[in-house]
N, C-alpha and C positions, 0 to 999 in steps of 0.2 A: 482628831482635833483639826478646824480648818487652819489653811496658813495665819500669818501674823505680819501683816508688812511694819518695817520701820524705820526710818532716818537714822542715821548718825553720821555724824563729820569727825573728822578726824587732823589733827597739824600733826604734821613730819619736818622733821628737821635732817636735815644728813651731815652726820659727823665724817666724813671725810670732805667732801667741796662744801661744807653751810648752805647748802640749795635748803632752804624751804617752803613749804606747800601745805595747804589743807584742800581736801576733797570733801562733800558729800555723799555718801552711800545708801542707797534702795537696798533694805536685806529683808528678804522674804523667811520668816523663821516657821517650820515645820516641824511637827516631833509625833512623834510613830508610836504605833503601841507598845512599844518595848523601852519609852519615853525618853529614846534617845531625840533629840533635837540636830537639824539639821536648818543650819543658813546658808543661804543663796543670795552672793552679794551682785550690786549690780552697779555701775557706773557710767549712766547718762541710759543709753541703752541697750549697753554692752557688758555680759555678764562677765566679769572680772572675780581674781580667788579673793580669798580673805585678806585684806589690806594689813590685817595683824599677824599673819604668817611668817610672809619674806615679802617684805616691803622692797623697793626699790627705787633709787634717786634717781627721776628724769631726765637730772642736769647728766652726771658721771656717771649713774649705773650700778653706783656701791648700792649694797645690803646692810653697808653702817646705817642706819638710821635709828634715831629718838622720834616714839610716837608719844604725843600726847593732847593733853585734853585739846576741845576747838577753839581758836581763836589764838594759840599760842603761837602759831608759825613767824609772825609778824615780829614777835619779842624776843627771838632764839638767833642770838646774833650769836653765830658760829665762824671761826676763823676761817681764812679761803687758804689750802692749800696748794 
């Protein structure tokens, strides 16, 4: 089966400092004859893991973070510790 390119964006919120952010992602999806599926994310031009793995906040660093749907990062008003 040939690849499968696709968009998705993604808002994060980080519950320890309230940094939030939404990204877009390039993820090339593959799946093999054993029909396992294989994505290959990609961010600008730079291939990066799975944003839904271990996310991490740019502001602090933490791994606390809330992912969800796009467009919410704007609306997740998180306290600042």
């Amino acid at each position: 089966m040939p690849a499968r390119h696709v968009q998705r964006a993604y808002s994060f919120a980080c519950l320890n400092c309230g940094h939030g952010w939404e990204s877009t992602y390039d993820i090339d999806l593959t799946v093999d004859q054993h029909t396992r599926i294989t994505a290959v994310y990609h961010l600008g031009d730079q291939r990066v893991p799975s944003p839904l793995q271990s996310p991490q906040c740019p502001a602090c660093e933490s791994h606390k973070i809330r992912i969800m749907r796009p467009g919410r990062a704007a609306s997740a008003h998180l306290y600042e510790t």
